[in-house]
C-alpha positions, 0 to 999 in steps of 0.5 A: 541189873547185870554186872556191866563190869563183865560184858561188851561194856567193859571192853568198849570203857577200856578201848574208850580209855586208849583212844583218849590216850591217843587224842592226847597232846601237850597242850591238850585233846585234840579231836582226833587221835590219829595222824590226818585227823582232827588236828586242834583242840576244840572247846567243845570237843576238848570238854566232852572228851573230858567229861569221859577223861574225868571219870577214870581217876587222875591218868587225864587231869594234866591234859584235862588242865591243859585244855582248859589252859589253852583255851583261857590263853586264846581268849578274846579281848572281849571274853569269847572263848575260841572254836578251836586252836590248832592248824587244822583249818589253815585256809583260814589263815589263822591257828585260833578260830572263834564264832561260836557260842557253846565254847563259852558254855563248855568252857566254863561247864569243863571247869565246874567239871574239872573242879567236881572231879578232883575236888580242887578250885585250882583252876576256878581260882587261877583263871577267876578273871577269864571265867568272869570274861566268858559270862560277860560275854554270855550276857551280851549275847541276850538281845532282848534282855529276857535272860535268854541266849541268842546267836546267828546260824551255825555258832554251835556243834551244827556248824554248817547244816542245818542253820539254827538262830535266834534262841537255839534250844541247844545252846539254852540247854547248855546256858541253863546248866552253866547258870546252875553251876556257877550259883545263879538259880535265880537266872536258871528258873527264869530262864527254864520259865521261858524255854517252858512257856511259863512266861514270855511265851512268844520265846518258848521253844516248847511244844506241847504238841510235838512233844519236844523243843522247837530246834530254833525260834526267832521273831513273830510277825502277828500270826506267823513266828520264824522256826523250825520243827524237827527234832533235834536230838541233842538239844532235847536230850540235854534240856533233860539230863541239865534239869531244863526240861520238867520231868513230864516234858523229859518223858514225851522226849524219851517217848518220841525217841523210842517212837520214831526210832531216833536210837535206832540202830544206835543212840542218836541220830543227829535230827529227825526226819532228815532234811531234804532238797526243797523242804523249808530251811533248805539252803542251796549250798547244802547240796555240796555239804556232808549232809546233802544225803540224809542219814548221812553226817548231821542230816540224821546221821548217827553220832556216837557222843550224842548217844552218851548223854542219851544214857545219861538222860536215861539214867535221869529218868530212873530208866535203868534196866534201858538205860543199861541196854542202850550203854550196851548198844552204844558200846557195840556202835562204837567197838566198829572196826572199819578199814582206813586204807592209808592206815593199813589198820582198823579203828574204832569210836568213829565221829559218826554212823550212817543213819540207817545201817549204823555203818561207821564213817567221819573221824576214827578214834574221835576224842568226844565218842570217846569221853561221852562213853566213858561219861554215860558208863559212869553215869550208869554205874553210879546210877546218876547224872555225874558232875552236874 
């Protein structure tokens, strides 16, 4: 292995450095670094980014801390950590934002992480009450009493296209690893024997024959169950580097992703094939969404922090040699300079890529591009999955 000290690598690690630095505030990451960006902190941005932040010695541990102390302090009566803090959609009259699902799950998986990286359970122990609270309100989320999250559409990252409900393999990815880290392995295996049709198959989000998990599933009538079928690329990748997926399952993932191209030209496309105008599970007002073009946004666009943990499924896998490659590919994705005309300057580690010419477009200096780097850079360098 060639040393990824001495190539693009190392400059994209350094550049990812400065735009967390920018992403910076007193009351932690935003997720956006620049002036007309992404003007709050979001749970699950704010703990991607740190996954990154964490890896580079103690320069973000005060703004790590101040993320995790802002969302604690804006928990709800009931435990549910918010989507996010901050003025950035003041339409909804209101600083803090909830309805989501994974902000309890990277909530409580950045403060494993924060642990891990400083060896200190400051932290676990000060907000002892408010992680008690987010599991709690985990619990409730299992209506069927199986062990199993479930939710409405648009409660994850996907918060607008395309809709997923009911048990989302995205979510249960994310469940599966917080079970773990938190000492319930009991739950963890039960919950794995589910997703992997080892018992209560009629909630199973494996197929064998796609070779990959279902993106969402809900109830069966008789013969006909509610589900969709294409890929989604993170939710499948995170069943590996979380240990979900068997080692097996992880390699059809890998072997469909390099068999349709989802990495190309950079690691991940959102989804795969995209979505289209009278395909089942289109919905109307999707016509005026981001995503109403394929290849664009999260219609198959291509997002940068996907493309992190992709390496770091990579590494999983003891697929080194690629695993390296696609860190190298990922360094050129994200190094992109493109022109904002109100900045009078040019940016890098952009929000997403078209899905096509891996044109960047959305957000430029994106906090979780950023962090995912620096977390795949760590990951191929130690040779291992970090943190988890």
């Amino acid at each position: 292995m060639k040393d990824i000290f001495m190539s693009i690598t190392k400059k994209a690690h350094d550049k990812a450095i400065e735009v967390i630095t920018v992403c910076e505030r007193p009351q932690g990451f935003h997720a956006s670094g620049l002036k007309g960006g992404y003007d709050a902190t979001w749970a699950r941005d704010s703990m991607i980014t740190s996954l990154g932040a964490a890896t580079v010695g103690d320069k973000f541990k005060k703004t790590f801390a101040a993320s995790i102390a802002l969302l604690s302090k804006n928990q709800s009566e009931l435990g549910q950590i918010p989507n996010a803090v901050g003025t950035y959609n003041l339409d909804r009259k209101s600083e803090v934002t909830f309805n989501t699902i994974d902000s309890n799950l990277w909530y409580l998986i950045g403060h494993q992480v924060y642990a891990r990286a400083y060896g200190s359970k400051k932290l676990l122990r000060k907000y002892r009450k408010n992680i008690d609270r987010a599991l709690l309100w985990l619990r409730y989320q299992d209506p069927d009493e199986l062990g199993v999250l479930a939710q409405q559409p648009t409660m994850e990252w996907f918060d607008a296209f395309p809709h997923k409900y009911g048990y989302v393999a995205n979510t249960n990815a994310l469940y599966y690893l917080v079970l773990n880290l938190y000492g319930r392995q009991k739950e963890a295996k039960n919950l794995a024997d589910i997703m992997n049709g080892k018992k209560a198959k009629y909630v199973s989000l494996w197929d064998n024959k796609l070779g990959y998990y279902y993106p969402w599933g809900w109830k069966n009538h008789v013969e006909i169950r509610e589900h969709e079928e294409w890929f989604d690329s993170l939710a499948n990748i995170l069943a590996i580097v979380t240990g979900l997926a068997a080692p097996a399952n992880s390699r059809s993932i890998l072997n469909f992703i390099n068999k349709n191209k989802v990495d190309r030209p950079y690691a991940c496309k959102t989804i795969w094939p995209p979505l289209q105008k009278g395909d089942a599970g289109w919905h109307d007002y999707f016509e005026i969404s981001d995503a109403t073009e394929p290849l664009h946004y999260s219609n198959a666009g291509i997002w940068p922090f996907i493309g992190g943990f992709y390496v770091a499924a990579l590494v999983k896998m003891g697929d080194l040699k690629k695993a390296e490659a696609e860190l190298e590919n990922l360094a050129k994705a994200n190094l992109q300079a493109t022109e904002i005309r109100e900045l009078k300057g040019k940016y890098e580690f952009n929000e997403w890529l078209h899905g096509a010419t891996g044109e960047p477009m959305g957000e430029p200096y994106q906090g979780w591009s950023a962090g995912a780097y620096l977390y795949a850079y760590e990951c191929v360098q130690k040779k291992k999955v970090v943190w988890f």
